[in-house]
C-alpha positions as CSV (number, residue, x, y, z in Angstrom):
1,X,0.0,0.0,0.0
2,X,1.3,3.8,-1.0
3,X,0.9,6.7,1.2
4,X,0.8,10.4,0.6
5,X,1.6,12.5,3.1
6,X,0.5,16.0,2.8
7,X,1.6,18.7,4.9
8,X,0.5,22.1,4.5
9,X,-0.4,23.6,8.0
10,X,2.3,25.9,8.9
11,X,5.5,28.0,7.0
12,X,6.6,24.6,5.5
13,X,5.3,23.1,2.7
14,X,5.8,19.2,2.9
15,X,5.3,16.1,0.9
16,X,6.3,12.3,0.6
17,X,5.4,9.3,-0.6
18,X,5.5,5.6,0.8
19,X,5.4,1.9,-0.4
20,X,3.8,0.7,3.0
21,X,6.7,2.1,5.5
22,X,9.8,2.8,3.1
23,X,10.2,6.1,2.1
24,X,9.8,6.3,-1.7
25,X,10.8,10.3,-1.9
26,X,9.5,12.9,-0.2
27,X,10.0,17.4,-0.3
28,X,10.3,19.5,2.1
29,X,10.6,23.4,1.9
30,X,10.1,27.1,4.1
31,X,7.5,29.0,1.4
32,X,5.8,31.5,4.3
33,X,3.4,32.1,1.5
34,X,2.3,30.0,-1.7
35,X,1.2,26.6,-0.4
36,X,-1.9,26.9,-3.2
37,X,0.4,27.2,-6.0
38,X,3.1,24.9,-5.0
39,X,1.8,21.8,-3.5
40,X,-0.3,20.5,-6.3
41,X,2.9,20.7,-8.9
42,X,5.0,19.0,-5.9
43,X,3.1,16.0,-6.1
44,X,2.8,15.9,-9.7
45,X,6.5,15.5,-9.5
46,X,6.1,12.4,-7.4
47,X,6.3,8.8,-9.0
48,X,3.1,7.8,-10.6
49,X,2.0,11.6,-9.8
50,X,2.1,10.8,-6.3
51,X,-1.0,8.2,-6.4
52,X,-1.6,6.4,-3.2
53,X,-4.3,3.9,-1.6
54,X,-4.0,6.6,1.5
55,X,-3.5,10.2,2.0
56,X,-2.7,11.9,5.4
57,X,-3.4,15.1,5.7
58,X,-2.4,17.7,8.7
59,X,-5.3,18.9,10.2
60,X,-3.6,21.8,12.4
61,X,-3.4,23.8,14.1
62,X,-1.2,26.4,12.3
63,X,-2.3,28.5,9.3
64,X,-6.2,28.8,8.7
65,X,-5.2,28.7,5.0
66,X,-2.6,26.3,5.2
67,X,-4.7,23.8,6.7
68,X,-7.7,24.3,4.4
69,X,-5.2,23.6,1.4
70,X,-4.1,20.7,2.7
71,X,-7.4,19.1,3.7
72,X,-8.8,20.3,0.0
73,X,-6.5,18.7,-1.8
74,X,-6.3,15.3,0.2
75,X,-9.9,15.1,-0.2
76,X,-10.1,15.7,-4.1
77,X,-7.0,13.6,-4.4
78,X,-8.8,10.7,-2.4
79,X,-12.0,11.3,-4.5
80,X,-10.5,10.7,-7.7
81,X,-8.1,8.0,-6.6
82,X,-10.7,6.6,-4.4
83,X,-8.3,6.3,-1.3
84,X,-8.6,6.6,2.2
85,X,-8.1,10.0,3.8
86,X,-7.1,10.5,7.5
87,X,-5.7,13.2,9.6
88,X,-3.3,13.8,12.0
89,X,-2.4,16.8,14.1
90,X,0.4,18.8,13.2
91,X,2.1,19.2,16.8
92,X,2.3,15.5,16.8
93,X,4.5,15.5,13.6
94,X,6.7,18.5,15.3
95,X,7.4,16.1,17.9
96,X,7.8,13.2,15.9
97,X,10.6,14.9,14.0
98,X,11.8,15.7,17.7
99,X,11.8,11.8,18.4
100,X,14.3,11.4,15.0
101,X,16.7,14.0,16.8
102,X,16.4,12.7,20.7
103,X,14.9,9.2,20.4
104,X,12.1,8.4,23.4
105,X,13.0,12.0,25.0
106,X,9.3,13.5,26.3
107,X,8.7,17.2,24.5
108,X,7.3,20.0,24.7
109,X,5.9,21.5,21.2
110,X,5.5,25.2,20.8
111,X,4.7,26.7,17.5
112,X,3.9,30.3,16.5
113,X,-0.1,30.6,16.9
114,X,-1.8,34.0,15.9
115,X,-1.4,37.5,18.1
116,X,1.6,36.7,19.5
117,X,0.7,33.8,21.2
118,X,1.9,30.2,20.5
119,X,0.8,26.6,20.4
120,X,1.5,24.6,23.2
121,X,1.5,20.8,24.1
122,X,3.7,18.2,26.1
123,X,4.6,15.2,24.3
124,X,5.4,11.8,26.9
125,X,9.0,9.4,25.8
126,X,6.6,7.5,23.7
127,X,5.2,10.0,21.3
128,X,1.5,10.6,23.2
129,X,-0.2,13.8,23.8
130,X,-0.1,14.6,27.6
131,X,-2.6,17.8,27.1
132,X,-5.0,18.9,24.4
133,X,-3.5,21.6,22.3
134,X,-3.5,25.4,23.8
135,X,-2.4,28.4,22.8
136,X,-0.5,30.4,25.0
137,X,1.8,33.5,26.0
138,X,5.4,32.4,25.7
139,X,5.8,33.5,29.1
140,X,3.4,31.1,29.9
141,X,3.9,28.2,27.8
142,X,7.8,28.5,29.6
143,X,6.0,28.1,33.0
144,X,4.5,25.0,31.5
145,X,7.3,23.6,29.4
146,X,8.3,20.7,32.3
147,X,10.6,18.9,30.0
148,X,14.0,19.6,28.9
149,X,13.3,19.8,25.1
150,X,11.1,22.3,23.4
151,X,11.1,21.8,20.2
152,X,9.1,24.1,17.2
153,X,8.6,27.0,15.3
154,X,8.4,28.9,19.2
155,X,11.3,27.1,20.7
156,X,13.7,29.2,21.0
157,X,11.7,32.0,22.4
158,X,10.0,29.8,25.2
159,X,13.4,28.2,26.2
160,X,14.8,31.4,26.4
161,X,12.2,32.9,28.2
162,X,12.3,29.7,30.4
163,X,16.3,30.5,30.8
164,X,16.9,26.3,30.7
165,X,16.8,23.5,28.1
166,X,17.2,22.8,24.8
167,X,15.7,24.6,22.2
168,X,14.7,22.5,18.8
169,X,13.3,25.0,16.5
170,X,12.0,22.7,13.6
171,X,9.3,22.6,11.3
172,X,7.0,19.6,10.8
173,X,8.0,17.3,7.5
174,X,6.4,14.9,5.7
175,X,9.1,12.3,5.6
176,X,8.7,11.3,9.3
177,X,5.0,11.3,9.1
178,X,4.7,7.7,9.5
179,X,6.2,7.5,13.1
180,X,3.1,9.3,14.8
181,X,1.5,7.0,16.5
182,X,-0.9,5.6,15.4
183,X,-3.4,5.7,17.8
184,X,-3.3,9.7,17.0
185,X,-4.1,9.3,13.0
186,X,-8.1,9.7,12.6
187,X,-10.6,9.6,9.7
188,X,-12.3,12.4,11.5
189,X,-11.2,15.6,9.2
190,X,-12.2,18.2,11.1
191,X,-9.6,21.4,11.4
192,X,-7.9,21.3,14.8
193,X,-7.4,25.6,15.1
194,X,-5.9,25.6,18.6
195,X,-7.9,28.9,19.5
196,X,-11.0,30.4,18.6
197,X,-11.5,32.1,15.1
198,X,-10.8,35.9,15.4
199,X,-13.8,36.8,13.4
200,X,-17.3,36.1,15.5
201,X,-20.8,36.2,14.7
202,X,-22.9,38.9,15.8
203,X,-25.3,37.8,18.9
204,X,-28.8,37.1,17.7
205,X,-30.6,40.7,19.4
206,X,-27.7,42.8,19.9
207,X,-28.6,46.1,18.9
């Protein structure tokens, strides 16, 4: 079985492709801006186009666009391929790509979230979740940053606000998508936003 891997949710733009857990070949690259225009020629540029019986797809949080253009094209991808799309969340690739540098270390994730704030989770040794996503104050994600490593777009910032650690500040890729555990990969696509949209709807009987 081939997977795609699709990762869109944040600065990095990131693809590979698997035969079952071998890495075929995979992309990975710091856009900012431009995800639309360059992820669909990416996978083009993959063997056989990129086809695959499966697609994972990031499902945040990070970028509100980033993470819509990832989900959109997994799900027309899967539609004309007929494969299976699932979703996984983004922190838990961070820290998966944290696990590559300090095998069964726990770790803290922080990535840059929206006004100034940043999103914040604790990963145990074996690569599980020990809190639900938040986003924080740096100042207070280093008050909550228990572990040695803090690894993410944020990183540096929280450790050095901490004053103690070690500082990891990666991007999630593509290529290491496949040692998430499992038990965090869903079929469930819903966007995982970390905070509440900034835009809200007007209360029914304001004046």
């Amino acid at each position: 079985m081939r997977t795609l891997v699709i990762e869109t949710a944040t600065q990095a733009c990131s693809i590979a492709l698997f035969d079952e857990t071998e890495l075929v070949t995979g992309h990975h690259e710091v856009l900012g801006r431009g995800h639309a225009e360059r992820l669909i020629p990416l996978i083009a540029e993959l063997p056989d186009k990129g086809y695959a019986d499966r697609i994972l797809v990031s499902l945040g949080p990070g970028s509100f666009t980033g993470v819509r253009i990832g989900l959109a094209a997994a799900r027309a991808l899967g539609f004309a391929w007929r494969a299976q799309v699932q979703g996984y969340p983004t922190l838990a690739l961070v820290n998966a790509v944290a696990r590559h540098r300090y095998p069964e270390k726990p770790c803290c994730v922080a990535m840059h979230g929206g006004h100034g704030e940043v999103f914040f989770q604790t990963f145990d040794s074996a690569g599980l979740p020990k809190e639900e996503v938040q986003s924080l104050a740096p100042a207070l994600a280093a008050e909550q940053a228990e572990v040695a490593i803090i690894a993410g777009t944020a990183a540096e910032e929280v450790q050095f606000t901490r004053g103690h650690g070690i500082a990891a500040p990666i991007y999630p890729d593509a290529r290491l998508a496949l040692t998430i555990r499992p038990e965090l990969i869903s079929s469930e696509l819903s966007p995982v936003y970390g905070r509440a949209p900034d835009a809200k709807l007007p209360q029914s009987g304001a004046s």
